[in-house]
PAKOL-168431 format. One record per residue (C-alpha): y, z, x; residue number from 1. Coordinates in nm, 3 decimals, m for minus. Example, Ala and Ser with C-alpha at 12.3 -4.5 7.8 and 13.67 -1.06 7.14 Angstrom:
BEGIN
NODE_m0.450_0.780_1.230_1;
NODE_m0.106_0.714_1.367_2;
//
This chain:
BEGIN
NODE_9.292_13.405_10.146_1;
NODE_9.460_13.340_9.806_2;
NODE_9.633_13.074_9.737_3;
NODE_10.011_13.070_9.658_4;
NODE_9.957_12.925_9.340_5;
NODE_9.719_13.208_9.296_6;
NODE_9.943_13.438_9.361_7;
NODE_10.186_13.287_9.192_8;
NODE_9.972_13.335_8.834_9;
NODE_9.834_13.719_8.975_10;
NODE_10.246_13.751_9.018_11;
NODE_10.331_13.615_8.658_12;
NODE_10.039_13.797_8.500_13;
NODE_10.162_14.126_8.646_14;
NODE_10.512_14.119_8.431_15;
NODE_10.439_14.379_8.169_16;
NODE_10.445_14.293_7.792_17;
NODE_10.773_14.323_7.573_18;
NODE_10.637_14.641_7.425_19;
NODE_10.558_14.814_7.763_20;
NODE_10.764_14.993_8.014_21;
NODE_10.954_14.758_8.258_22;
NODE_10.753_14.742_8.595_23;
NODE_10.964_14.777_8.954_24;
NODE_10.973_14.415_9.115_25;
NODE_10.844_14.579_9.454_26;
NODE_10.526_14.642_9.220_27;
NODE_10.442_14.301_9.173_28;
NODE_10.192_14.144_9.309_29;
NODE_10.303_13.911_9.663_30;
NODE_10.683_14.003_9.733_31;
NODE_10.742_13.848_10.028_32;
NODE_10.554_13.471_9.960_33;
NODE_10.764_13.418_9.609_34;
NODE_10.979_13.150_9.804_35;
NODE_10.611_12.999_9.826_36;
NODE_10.514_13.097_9.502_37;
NODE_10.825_12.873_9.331_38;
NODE_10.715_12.570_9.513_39;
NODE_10.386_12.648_9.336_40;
NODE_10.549_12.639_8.989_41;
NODE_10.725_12.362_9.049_42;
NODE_10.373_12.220_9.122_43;
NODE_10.211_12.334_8.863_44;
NODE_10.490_12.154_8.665_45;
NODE_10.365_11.858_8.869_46;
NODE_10.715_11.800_8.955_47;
NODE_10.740_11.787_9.314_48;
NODE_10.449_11.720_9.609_49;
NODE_10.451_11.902_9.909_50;
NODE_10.235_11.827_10.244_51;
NODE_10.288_11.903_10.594_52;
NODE_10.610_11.690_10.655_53;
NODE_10.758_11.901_10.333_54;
NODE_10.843_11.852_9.990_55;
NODE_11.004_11.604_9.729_56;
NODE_11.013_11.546_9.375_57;
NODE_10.703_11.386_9.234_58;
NODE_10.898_11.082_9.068_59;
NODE_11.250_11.009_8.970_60;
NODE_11.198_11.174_8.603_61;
NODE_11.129_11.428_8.835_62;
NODE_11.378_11.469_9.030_63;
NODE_11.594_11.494_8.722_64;
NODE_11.423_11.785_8.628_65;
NODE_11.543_11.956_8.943_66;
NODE_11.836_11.881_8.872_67;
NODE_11.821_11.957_8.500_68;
NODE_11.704_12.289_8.580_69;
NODE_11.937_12.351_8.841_70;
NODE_12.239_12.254_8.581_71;
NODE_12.080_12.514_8.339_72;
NODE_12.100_12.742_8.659_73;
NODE_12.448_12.705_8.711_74;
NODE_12.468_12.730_8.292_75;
NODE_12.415_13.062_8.288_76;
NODE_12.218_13.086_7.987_77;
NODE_11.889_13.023_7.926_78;
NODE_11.724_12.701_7.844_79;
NODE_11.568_12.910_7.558_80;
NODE_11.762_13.118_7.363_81;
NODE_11.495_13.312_7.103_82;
NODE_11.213_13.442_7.258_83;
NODE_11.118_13.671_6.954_84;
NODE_10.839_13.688_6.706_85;
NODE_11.050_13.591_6.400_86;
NODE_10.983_13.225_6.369_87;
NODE_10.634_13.156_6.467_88;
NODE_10.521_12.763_6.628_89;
NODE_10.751_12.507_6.522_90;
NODE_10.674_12.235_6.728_91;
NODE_10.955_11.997_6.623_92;
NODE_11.251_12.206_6.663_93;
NODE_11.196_12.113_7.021_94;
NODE_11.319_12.416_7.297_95;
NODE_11.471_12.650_7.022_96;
NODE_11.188_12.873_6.992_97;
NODE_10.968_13.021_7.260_98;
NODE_10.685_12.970_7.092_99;
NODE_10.698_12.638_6.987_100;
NODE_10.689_12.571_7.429_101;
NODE_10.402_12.767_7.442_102;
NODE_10.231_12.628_7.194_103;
NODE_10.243_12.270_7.338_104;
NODE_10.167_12.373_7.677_105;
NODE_9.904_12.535_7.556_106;
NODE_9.796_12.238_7.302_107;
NODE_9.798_12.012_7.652_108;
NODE_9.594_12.267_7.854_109;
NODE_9.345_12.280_7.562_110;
NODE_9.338_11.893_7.540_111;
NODE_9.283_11.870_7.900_112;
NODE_9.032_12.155_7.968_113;
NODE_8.774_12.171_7.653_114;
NODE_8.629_12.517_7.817_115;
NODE_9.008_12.639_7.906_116;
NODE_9.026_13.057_7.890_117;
NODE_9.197_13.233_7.618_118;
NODE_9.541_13.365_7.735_119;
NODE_9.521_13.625_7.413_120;
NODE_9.264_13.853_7.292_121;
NODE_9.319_14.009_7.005_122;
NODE_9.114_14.245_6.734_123;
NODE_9.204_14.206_6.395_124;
NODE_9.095_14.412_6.122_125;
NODE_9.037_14.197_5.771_126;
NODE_9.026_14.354_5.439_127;
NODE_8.849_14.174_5.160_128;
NODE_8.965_14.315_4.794_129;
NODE_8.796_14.132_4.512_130;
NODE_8.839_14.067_4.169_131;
NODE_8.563_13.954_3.953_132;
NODE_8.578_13.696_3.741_133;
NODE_8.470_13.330_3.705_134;
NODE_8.479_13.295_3.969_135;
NODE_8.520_13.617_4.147_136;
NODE_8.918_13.597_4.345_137;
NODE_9.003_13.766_4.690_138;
NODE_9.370_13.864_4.733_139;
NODE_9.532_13.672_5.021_140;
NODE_9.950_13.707_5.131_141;
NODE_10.113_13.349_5.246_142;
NODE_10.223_13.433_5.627_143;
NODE_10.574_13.258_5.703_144;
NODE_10.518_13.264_6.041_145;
NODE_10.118_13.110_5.998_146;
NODE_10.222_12.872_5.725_147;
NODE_9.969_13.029_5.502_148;
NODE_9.796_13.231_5.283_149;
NODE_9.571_13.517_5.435_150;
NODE_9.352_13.801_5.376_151;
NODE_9.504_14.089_5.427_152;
NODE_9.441_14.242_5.784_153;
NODE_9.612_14.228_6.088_154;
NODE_9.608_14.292_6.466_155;
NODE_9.508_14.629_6.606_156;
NODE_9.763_14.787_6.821_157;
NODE_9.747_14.885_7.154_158;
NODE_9.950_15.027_7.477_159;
NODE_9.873_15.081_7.811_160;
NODE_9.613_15.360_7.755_161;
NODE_9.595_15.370_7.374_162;
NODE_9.408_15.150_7.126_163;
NODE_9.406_15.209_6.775_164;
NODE_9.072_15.273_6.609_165;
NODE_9.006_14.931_6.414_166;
NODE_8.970_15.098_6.077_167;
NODE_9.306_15.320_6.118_168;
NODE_9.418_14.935_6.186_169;
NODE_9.222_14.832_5.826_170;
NODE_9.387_15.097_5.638_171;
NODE_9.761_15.049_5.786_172;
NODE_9.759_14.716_5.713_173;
NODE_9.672_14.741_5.363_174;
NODE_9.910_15.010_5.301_175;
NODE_10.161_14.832_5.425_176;
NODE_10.087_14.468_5.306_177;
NODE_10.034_14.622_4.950_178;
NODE_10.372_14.756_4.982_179;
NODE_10.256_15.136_4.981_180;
NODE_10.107_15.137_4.637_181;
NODE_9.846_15.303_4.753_182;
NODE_9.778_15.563_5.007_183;
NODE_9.451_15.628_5.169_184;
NODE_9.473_16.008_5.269_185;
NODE_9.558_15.995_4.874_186;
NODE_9.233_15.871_4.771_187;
NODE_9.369_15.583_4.626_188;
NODE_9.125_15.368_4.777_189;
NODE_8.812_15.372_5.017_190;
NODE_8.710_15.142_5.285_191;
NODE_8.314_14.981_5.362_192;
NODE_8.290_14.857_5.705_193;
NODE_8.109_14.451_5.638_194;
NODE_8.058_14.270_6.010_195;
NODE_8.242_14.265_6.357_196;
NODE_8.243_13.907_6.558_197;
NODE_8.377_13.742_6.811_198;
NODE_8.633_13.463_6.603_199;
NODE_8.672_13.106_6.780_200;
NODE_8.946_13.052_7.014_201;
NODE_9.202_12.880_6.852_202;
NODE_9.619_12.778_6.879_203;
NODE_9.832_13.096_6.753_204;
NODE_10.037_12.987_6.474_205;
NODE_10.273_13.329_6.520_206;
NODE_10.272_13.311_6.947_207;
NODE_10.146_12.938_7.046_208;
NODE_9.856_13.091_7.301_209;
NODE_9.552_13.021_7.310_210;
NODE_9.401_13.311_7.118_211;
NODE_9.012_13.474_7.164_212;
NODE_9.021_13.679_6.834_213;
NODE_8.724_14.027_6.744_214;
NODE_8.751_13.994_6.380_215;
NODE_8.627_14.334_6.217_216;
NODE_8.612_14.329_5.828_217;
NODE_8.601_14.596_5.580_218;
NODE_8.620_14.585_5.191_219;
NODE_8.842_14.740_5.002_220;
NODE_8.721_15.001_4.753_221;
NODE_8.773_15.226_4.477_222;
NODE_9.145_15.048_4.383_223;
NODE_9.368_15.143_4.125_224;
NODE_9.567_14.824_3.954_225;
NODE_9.797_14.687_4.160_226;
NODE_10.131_14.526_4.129_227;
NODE_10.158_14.188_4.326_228;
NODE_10.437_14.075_4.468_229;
NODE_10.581_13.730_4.487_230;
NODE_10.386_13.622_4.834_231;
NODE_10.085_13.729_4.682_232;
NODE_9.799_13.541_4.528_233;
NODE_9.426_13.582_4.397_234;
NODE_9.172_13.257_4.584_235;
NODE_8.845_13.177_4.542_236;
NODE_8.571_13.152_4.763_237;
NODE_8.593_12.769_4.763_238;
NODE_8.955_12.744_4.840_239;
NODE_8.950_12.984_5.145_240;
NODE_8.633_12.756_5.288_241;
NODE_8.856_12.458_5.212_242;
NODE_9.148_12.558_5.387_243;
NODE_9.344_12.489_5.072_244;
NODE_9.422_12.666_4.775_245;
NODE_9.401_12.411_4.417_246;
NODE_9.726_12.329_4.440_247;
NODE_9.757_12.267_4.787_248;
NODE_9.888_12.567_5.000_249;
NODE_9.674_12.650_5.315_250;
NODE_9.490_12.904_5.333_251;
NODE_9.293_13.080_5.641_252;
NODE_8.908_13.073_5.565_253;
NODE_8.757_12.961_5.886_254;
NODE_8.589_13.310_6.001_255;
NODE_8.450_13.355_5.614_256;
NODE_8.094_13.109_5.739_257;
NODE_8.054_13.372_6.017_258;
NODE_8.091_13.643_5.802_259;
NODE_7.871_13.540_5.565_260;
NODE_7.646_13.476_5.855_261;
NODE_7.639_13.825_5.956_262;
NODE_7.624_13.952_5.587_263;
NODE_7.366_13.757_5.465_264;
NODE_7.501_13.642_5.154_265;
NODE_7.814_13.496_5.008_266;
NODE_8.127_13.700_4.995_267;
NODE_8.127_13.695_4.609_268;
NODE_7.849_13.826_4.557_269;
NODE_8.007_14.191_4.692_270;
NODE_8.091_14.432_4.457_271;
NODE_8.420_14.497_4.254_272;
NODE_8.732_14.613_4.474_273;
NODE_8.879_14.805_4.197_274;
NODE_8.775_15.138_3.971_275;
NODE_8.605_15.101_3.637_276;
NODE_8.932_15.196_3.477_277;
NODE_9.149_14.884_3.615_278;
NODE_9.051_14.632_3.347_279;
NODE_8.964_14.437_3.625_280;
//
């Protein structure tokens, strides 16, 4: 028999996605033990104990949280008010920001549990365009929401039964990160696949979860000139395995050791990005 904290999570788990279609409550998993399954949050909270004689609150901080969320009950709003995507983990504007909570419950569970599961998996598609020079420069975008500068790529999207192919994912991200200057179905620019990996688990900087990241890169080939834009930036090789750029921005570098792994040589010693023509 499952547990009721089991079914609590196979209950939570069940609650579709924001960009799915809303799911009937009858449809989720253990209707009739959910009285149950709240005494099993509020034990996974480790606020209150329960044994055969019943239950209590764990301690008197706890019992203020009871009572704390039964105020914000009564409220009528929620203890959180933005729930969106807009401002990534910001840990010290305390419960503003849904991510910022996940992010530290996740940052505990991860402290805790050195083996715990990913809560995310996501594929990403990473395009490398390079410049030569001395040394040769890849073009990376600062992320507001990351705190940093990155490659540009992003994550593949997906619906119920739909996933994007990875490299329609390649080329809509560069399109749109490079502001439609270019246009593949144009010809403005080709794509060579380079290595697919499995990407260590880390903290999301956009959604606080523990993320499992598939990294797939291509190269970027066969570019006219481009026109960069102010959140744009050329980095070396050195400053994306330093996690800095010279003057001090960060900058995401950490899957370029296994993809030099699976290329067998450095990542500037690929070829020129652009066309003969670019001056580049």
């Amino acid at each position: 028999m499952p547990t009721d904290r089991s079914l609590l999570a196979a209950w939570l788990r069940a609650i579709p996605q924001s960009r799915h279609a809303p799911r009937p409550l009858h449809e989720l998993s253990g209707g009739d033990v959910m009285g149950r399954g709240l005494v099993a949050l509020l034990e996974t909270w480790g606020a209150v104990t329960v044994s055969d004689a019943g239950i209590r609150a764990a301690s008197q901080p706890a019992y203020y949280f009871l009572h704390s969320l039964a105020a914000w009950a009564e409220s009528g709003g929620p203890v959180i008010e933005d729930w969106s995507e807009t401002h990534g983990v910001r840990p010290g504007a305390g419960l503003q920001h849904g991510s910022s909570l996940v992010f530290l419950l996740e940052q505990e569970r991860l402290r805790r549990y050195a083996d715990a599961p990913a809560i995310r998996f996501t594929p990403v598609a990473e395009i490398l365009i390079l410049r030569p020079g001395s040394p040769p420069r890849f073009l990376a975008q600062w992320d507001e929401r990351a705190g940093r500068y990155q490659v540009i790529g992003g994550r593949q999207k997906s619906d119920v039964d739909w996933r994007e192919p990875i490299e329609q994912t390649a080329i809509r991200e560069l399109e749109e990160e490079l502001a439609y200057q270019v246009d593949y179905r144009a010809g403005d620019f080709s794509l060579a696949f380079l290595a697919a990996f499995e990407g260590n688990k880390r903290l999301s900087p956009s959604f606080g979860a523990l993320t499992a990241y598939h990294f797939t890169f291509f190269q970027a080939l066969n570019l006219p000139a481009l026109q960069l834009g102010p959140n744009d930036r050329w980095v070396s090789r050195e400053e994306l395995l330093a996690g800095r750029t010279e003057d001090g921005r960060a900058v995401s570098g950490n899957h370029i050791p296994p993809l030099e792994a699976a290329l067998g040589k450095r990542i500037d010693q690929l070829p020129t990005s652009f066309r003969q023509d670019t001056g580049y």
